[in-house]
C-alpha positions, 0 to 999 in steps of 0.5 A: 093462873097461879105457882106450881112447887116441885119438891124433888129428891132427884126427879125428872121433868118431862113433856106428856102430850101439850103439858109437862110431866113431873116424875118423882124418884118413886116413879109417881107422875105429876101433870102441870098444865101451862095455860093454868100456870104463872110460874114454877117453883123447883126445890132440890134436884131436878133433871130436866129434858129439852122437851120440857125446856122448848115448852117452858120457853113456848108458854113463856113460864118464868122458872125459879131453881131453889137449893133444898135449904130455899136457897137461890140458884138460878130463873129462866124468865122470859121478861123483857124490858122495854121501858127505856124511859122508866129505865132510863129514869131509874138510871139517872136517879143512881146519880142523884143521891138526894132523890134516891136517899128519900125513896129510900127511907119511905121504903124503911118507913114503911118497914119499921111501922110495919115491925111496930104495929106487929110489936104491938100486937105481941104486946097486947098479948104478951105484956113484957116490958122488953116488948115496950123497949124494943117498940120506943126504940123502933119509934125513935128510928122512925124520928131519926129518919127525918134527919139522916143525911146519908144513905149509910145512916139510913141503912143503920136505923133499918138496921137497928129497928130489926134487931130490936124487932126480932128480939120481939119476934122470938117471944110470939112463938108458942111451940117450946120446941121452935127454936129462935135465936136470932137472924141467921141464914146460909144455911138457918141454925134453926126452926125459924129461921128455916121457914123464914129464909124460905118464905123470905126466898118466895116473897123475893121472887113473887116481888121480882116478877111485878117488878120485872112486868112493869119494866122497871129494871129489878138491879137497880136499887137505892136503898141496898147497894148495887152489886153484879149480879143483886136484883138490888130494887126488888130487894128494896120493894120487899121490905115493906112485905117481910113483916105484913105477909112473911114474919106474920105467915111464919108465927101463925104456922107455929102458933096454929099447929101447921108445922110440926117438929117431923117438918124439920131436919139437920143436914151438914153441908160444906163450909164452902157451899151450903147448896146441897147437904153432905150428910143424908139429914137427921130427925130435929127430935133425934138432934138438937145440935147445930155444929160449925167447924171449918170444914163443915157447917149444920142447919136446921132445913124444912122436910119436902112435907114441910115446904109443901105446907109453908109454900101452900100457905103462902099461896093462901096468904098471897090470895087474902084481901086486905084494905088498900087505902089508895083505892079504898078497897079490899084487895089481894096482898098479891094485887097489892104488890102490883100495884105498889110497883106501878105507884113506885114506878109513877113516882120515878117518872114524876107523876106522884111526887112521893112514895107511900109504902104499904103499912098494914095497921 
């Protein structure tokens, strides 16, 4: 069982016989069997029939819609939440700040020592002093934790200790021509934020689906705010994620050769909406210019060769056993998210008293 990907440039998806058909515009077909399938995983425009809907909900195949800049449009999931207790808790906590405040910042322990040790890595092989600034400054956010008695200020030294780790982040990219200036999305403004937003995007709903099979409900959060319509706890259980599978995944992709810069194109999209590019996209080697105006707005997107790669070796990366101190074994990062939900959702009900987040040292 596993992730099917489509990346389509106006394709069609179909029934043939008891499994789906996927037609690219090229008239190339695509047979996906649903007793081997988890989820399905659409990037770019799709044209669906009734067919193939009536088998998605038979099979009960989660769908997760994607913009060709990974953005989120849309999941048909068939989920349902019957754990009114685990619920029922998980509201009752909204209204106990104090409770909610811890989840909270062992939920950004985590993240910040994961940005540490990945720091210290660099550090090792790169020997910069900045690198030394940015890991004592990131340490000292570790220590503030322990006074922060807001959820505002908890949110601040989250805040902090990833500028300071993207500062970091951009001198582990070997490629000359991978472009780094900082965090920016929507659409990204260049190569690394391209393949970060993106696997940022699968981690989200890789997360969401556990989160949403233990019965938890994924928009009730703590440390990101509540807002219609934001999966606000399954933003919450990635972080300890983003640097331990996603900023890792990202630099070795460069560093190993595995994107090149033919995986990459500019398209300018409206400034209103970034979903669909209004211009055909441009070759990076042809372009490096990434304009904004109030009207329209240029970022840097993965080709379709290039989602096909980045999304392969999520899957790959996904599968990988690593150490899992609480049962002392090596496990999946996959098996290890299911099992970080399920010991969040013990915490909740009072079973375990604290929440360990994942850290990979």
């Amino acid at each position: 069982m596993g992730s099917v990907y489509i990346f389509s440039d106006y394709g069609k998806l179909g029934k043939k016989e008891e499994s789906l058909c996927f037609t690219s515009y090229d008239g190339m077909e695509r047979r996906i069997f649903l007793h081997r399938t988890d989820r399905i995983i659409i990037t770019g425009a799709v044209e669906m029939s009734s067919a193939a809907f009536r088998m998605l909900m038979k099979h009960k195949i989660d769908t997760i819609f994607l913009s060709k800049n990974g953005k989120f449009n849309g999941k048909i999931e068939f989920q349902e939440g019957r754990n009114v207790f685990l619920r029922k808790r998980q509201y009752q906590i909204l209204d106990n700040e104090a409770v909610g405040r811890t989840l909270a910042a062992s939920i950004i322990h985590g993240k910040i020592q994961n940005q540490i040790n990945f720091m210290q890595r660099i550090g090792r092989k790169k020997n910069v002093n900045s690198i030394d600034a940015a890991i004592a400054g990131a340490k000292k956010c570790l220590d503030d934790l322990n006074t922060a008695n807001t959820m505002e200020s908890l949110r601040g030294y989250e805040g902090y200790a990833s500028r300071l780790f993207f500062s970091v982040l951009k001198q582990n990219i070997s490629p000359d021509w991978a472009r780094f200036a900082g965090r920016s999305m929507h659409p990204p403004k260049d190569e690394v934020n391209a393949v970060l937003s993106f696997i940022y995007t699968l981690l989200l709903y890789r997360v969401d689906s556990y989160v949403e099979m233990v019965g938890l409900d994924p928009y009730v959060g703590y440390l990101h705010t509540l807002s219609y319509g934001k999966r606000a706890l399954t933003f919450d259980l990635m972080e300890e994620y983003r640097t331990s599978i996603a900023d890792t995944l990202c630099c070795a992709l460069f560093n190993l050769g595995v994107l090149n810069k033919s995986d990459f194109s500019i398209c300018v999209f409206s400034a209103d909406d970034d979903n669909q590019p209004l211009d055909t996209p441009v070759d990076v080697q042809e372009s490096t210019v990434v304009t904004e105006s109030a009207e329209r707005i240029s970022g840097v997107l993965l080709t379709s060769e290039g989602l096909k790669k980045v999304s392969s070796q999520f899957e790959e990366k996904m599968s990988t056993l690593i150490f899992y101190p609480p049962t002392a074994e090596k496990i999946s990062y996959q098996q290890v998210m299911i099992e970080q939900v399920k010991h969040f959702s013990r915490v909740l009900m009072g079973e375990e008293t604290v929440y360990k987040p994942f850290v990979v040292r």
